[in-house]
C-alpha positions in Angstrom: -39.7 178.3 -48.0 -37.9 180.3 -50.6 -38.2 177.7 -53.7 -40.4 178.8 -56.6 -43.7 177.7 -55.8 -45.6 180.9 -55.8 -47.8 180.2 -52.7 -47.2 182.2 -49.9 -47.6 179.9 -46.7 -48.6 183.1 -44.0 -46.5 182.9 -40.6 -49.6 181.7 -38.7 -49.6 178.3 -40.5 -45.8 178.1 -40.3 -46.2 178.1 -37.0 -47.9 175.1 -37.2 -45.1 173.2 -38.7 -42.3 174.5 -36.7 -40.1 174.0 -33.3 -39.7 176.2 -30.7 -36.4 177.9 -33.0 -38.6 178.1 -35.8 -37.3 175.4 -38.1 -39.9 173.4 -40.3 -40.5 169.9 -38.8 -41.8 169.2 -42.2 -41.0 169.4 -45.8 -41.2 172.5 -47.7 -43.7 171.0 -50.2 -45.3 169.2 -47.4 -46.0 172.4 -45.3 -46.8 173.8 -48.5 -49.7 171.3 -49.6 -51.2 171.5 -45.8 -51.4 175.2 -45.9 -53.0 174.9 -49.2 -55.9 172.1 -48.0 -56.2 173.9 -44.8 -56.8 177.4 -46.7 -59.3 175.8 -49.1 -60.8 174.1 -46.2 -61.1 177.2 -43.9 -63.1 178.3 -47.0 -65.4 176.2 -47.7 -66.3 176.3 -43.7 -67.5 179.8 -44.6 -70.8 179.0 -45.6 -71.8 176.4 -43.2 -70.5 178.7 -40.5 -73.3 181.1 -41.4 -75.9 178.8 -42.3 -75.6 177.5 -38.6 -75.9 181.1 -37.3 -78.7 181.8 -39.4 -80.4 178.2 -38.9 -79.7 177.3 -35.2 -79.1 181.2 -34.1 -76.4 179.5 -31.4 -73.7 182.3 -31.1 -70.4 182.8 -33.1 -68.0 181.4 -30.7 -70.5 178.5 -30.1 -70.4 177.9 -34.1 -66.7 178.1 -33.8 -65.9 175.9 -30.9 -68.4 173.5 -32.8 -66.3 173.4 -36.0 -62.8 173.1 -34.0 -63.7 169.9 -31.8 -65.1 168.1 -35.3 -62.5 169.1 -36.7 -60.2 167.6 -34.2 -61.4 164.2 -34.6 -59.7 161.6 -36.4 -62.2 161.6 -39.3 -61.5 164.8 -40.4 -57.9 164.3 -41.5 -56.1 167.3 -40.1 -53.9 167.4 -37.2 -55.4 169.4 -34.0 -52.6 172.4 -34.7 -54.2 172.2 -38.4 -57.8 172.9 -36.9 -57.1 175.3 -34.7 -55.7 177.1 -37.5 -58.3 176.5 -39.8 -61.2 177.4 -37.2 -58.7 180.3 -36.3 -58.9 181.4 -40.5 -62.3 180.4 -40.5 -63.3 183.5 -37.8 -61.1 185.8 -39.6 -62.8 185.2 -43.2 -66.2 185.4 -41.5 -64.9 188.6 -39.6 -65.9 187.1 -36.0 -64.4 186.9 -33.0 -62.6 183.3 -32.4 -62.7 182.4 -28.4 -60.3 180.1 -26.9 -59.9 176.7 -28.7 -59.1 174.1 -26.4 -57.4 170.9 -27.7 -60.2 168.1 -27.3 -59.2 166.2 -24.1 -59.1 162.2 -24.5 -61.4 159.8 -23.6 -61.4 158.3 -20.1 -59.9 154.7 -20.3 -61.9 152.3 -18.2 -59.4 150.7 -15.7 -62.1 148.5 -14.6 -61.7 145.4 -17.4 
């Protein structure tokens, strides 16, 4: 991403948008605009991170896991990579631990109709 938009994307969110030899399976200015809504999004999280610890007194991780499986729903209009990152960002701003976040698994399909 060597154009002259002066956002640095981070390698972590890179990541994100590449293959397994590290090419962008996006746009530059697509990547780009992601990392920037995820950013913004990881911090605005910050304060209703810590209003749920202080409010519900469940534990960090619990917080965390929380925010990652709403974020992975459809409604929240980032990809499951996206909130993994963001709920990853999210920990680091907030200076917490962030456990394992496992990819939401889909809904049982009822055979039966």
């Amino acid at each position: 991403m060597d154009d002259d938009n002066q956002i640095h994307v981070p390698p972590s969110f890179m990541a994100v948008y590449s293959d397994t030899r590290q090419r962008l399976t996006d746009k530059p200015a697509v990547v780009r605009a992601r990392y920037e809504l995820c950013e913004d999004l990881s911090g605005h999280l910050v304060e209703h991170a810590q209003t749920l610890y202080h409010v519900q007194a469940p534990s960090e991780a619990e917080i965390l896991r929380r925010i990652h499986a709403g974020l992975c729903t459809a409604e929240s209009g980032v990809s499951v990579a996206e909130a993994t990152w963001i709920t990853t960002r999210l920990a680091e701003l907030l200076v917490w631990q962030c456990p394992e976040l496992l990819a939401p698994q889909p809904a049982p399909t009822d055979a039966s109709h």
